[in-house]
N, C-alpha and C positions, 0 to 999 in steps of 0.2 A: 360818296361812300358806296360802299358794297351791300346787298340786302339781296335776298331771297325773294323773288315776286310769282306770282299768280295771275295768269292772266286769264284761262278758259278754264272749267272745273273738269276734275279729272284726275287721272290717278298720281302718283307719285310722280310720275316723269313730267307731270304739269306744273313742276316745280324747278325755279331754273333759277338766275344766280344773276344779276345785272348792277351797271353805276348808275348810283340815282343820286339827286340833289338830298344834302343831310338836311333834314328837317327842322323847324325853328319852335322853340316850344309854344304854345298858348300860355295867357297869365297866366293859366293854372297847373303847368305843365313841368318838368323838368326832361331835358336834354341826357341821356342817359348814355356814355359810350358800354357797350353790350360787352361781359367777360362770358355771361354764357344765358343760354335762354333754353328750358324745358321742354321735352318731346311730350305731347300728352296727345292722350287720342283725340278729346277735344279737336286740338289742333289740325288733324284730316279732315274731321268733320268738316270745317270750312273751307277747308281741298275739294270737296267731295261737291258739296254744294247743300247737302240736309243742312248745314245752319250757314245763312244768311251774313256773308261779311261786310264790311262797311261799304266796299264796290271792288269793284275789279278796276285796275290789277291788284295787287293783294299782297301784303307782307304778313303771315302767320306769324306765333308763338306768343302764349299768353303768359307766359311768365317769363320774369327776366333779374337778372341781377348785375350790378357794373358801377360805375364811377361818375355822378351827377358830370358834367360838362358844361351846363350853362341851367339859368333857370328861367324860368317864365318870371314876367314884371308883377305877378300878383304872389308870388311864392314866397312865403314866408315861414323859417325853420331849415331850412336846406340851403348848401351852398357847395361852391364848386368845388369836385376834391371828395365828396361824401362819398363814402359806401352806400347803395341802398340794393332793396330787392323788392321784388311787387309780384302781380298777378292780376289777370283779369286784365290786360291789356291790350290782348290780338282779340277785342271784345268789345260788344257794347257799342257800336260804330267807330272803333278805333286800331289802328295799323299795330302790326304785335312785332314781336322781337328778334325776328332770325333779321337779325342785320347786327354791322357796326355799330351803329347808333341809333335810339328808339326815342319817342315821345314816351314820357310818362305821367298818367294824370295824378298829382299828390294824393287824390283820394283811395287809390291802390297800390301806395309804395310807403316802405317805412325804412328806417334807417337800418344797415347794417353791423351790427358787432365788430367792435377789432375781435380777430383772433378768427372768424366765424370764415370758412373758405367760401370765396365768392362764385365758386364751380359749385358747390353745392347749393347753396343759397338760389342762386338762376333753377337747380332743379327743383326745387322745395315747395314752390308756389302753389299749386293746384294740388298737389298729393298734400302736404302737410295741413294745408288748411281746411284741403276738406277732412280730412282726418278729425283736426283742430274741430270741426263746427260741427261732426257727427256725434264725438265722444264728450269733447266738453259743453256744447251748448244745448245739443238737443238729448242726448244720452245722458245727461250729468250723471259722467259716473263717479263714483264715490269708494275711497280706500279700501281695499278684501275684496270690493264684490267681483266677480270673476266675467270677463268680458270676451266674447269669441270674436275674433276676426280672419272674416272669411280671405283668403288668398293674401295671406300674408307674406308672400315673396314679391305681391307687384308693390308699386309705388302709393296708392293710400294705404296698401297692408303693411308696407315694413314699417311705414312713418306712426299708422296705428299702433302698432303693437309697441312701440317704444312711447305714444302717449299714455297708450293703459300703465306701461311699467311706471311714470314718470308721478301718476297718481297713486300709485301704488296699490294699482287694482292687478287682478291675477289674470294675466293675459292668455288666453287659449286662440290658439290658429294655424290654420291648416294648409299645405304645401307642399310639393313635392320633394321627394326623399335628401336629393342633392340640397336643398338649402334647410332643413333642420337644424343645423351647426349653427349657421349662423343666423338665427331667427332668435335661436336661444341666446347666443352672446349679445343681441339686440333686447333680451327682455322677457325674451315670452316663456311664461313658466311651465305650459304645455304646446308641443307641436304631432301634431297630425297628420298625416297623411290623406289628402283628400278623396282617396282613390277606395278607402280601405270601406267593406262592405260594411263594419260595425260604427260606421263613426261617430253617429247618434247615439248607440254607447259610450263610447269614448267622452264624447263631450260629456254625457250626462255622468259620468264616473270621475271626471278630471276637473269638475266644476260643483261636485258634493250634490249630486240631483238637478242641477238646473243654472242655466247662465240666467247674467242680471242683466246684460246688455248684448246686444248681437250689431256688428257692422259687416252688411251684406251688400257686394257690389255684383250680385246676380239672382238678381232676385227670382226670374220663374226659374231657378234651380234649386233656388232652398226658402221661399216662402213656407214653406209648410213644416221643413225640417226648420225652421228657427222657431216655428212655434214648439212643436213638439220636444224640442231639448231648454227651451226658455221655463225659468221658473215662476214665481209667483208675481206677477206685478213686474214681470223684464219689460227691456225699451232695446225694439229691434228699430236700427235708421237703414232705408234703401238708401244707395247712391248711385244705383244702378243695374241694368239686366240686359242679356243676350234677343231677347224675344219684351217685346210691348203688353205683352200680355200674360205675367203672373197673375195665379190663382192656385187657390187653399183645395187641397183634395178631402180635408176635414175643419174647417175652421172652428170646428168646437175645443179644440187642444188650445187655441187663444182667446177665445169666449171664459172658458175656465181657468184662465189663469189672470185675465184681465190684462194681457199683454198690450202692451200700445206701439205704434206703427208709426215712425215718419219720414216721408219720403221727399229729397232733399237736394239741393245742388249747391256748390258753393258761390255760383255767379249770383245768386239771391239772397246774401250772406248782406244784411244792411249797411255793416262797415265792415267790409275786405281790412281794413289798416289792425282789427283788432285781435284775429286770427292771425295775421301776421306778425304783430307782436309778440303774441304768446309763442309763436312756433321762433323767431327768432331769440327769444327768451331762451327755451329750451336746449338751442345750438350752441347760446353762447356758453351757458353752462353744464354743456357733456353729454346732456339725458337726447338728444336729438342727433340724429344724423341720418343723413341722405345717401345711400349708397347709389355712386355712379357707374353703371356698368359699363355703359360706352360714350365714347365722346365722337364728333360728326363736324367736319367744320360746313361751310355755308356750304360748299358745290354737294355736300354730302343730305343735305335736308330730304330730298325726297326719299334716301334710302332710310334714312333714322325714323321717316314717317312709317314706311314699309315695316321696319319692324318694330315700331311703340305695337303695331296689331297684329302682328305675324308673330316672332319672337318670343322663344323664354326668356328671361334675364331676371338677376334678382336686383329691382331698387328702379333707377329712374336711366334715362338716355338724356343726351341735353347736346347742343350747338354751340358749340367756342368758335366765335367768328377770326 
């Protein structure tokens, strides 16, 4: 088969295209032939070499979706022929998905929906669940309350903003001018401009005094601003920042409001399968979708790495082998 390998860390062009032996699952594994596997920044990181892959050489992509193929002798509930989709796969000391065919361990794949587009599905994994485990597990947010989500044009923001509408909480998020249209046809009952000098106004006018929940994937850029626009008793989840080092230029605006803080990744999620559920729930029934802006076949991986972090686009990038 065909797959994507890694042999020296390094930039994009460290990413190259080879025939390798198709892999045989473990008992606990299923055989998965690949329709399409998600571009996530994640996934440079282990190009790069700051996170640590299972060895070199290397097959990236943590998320995947495709057509069971065979299954490991311990596997039970799966059989050959199923839709499924996963995540957390080019992870954890395990080979990821820019290939034809992937290993997949059952504890990070769940079954696919008919009707549910399996291009979509391969991008969904990482944006949607971590969406899924900031807003419903750690956020519990709850019907009306008005929720901000910061950069709701990338890939956990569009997926965000269509969970808040799906609870039927009031979704606020911010983006640049070009995608407003369609942020709203997604859900969100206020959109933003993240550029605009009042926005802190804005929120706090568009949300009746104060948000209940804030999902912020830049944290030293608006630690301080999620307090300050949060209301009484909100639940701001980090999932990430530009700089290691956020800090409050006033933390008494969170002191007095009793605001609470959790900061989160989805590969710490104790069961990856239940996030996935709920996010293929949502696909199968409307309230979800994954917008793909471009598609990359395998010789193309290093350029779609280049731009998951380079790149405006609104929604997800993904690899159709």
């Amino acid at each position: 088969m065909r797959a994507v390998r890694l042999h020296d860390h390094g930039g994009p062009e460290a990413l190259g295209v080879e025939d390798i032996d198709r892999p045989t699952p473990a008992s606990d594994e299923l055989l998965v032939e690949v329709a399409a596997a998600g571009v996530n920044p994640v996934d440079t990181y282990f190009r790069e070499g700051s996170y640590e892959p299972v060895g070199l050489p290397f097959t990236p992509g943590v998320d995947v979706a495709g057509v069971v193929a065979a299954t490991g002798d311990g596997v039970a509930g799966f059989a050959e022929g199923d839709r499924v989709f996963g995540t957390g796969v080019g992870n954890a000391g395990h080979q990821g998905a820019y290939a034809e065919y992937a290993t997949v361990p059952i504890d990070r794949v769940v079954a696919l929906p008919e009707g549910v587009d399996l291009t979509e599905a391969g991008a969904a994994g990482v944006a949607a669940v971590t969406a899924w485990r900031a807003l419903v597990d750690h956020a519990a947010l709850d019907p009306a309350e008005h929720c901000l989500v910061h950069g709701g044009s990338g890939g956990v923001g569009h997926a965000a903003v269509q969970i808040a509408d799906a609870v039927s909480a009031r979704a606020i998020t911010t983006a640049s001018e070009s995608y407003h249209d369609a942020l709203a046809d997604l859900g969100a009952d206020t959109v933003l401009n993240y550029g605009r000098d009042d926005l802190a106004d804005a929120v706090l006018e568009a949300s009746d005094g104060g948000v209940d929940a804030v999902l912020d994937h830049r944290l030293d850029d608006y630690l301080q601003f999620d307090a300050d626009v949060a209301a009484q008793g909100a639940r701001v989840v980090g999932i990430g920042e530009n700089s290691p080092d956020p800090g409050f230029t006033n933390d008494g605006a969170a002191r007095s409001k009793d605001v609470s803080y959790q900061f989160m990744s989805m590969f710490n999620m104790p069961d990856l399968r239940a996030g996935l559920a709920g996010v293929a729930d949502l696909m199968e029934r409307d309230r979800l979708s994954i917008e793909c802006a471009r598609s990359y076949d395998l010789a193309e991986a290093g350029e779609a790495q280049r731009a998951v972090v380079e790149d405006s686009f609104f929604g997800k990038l993904v690899v159709e082998p």
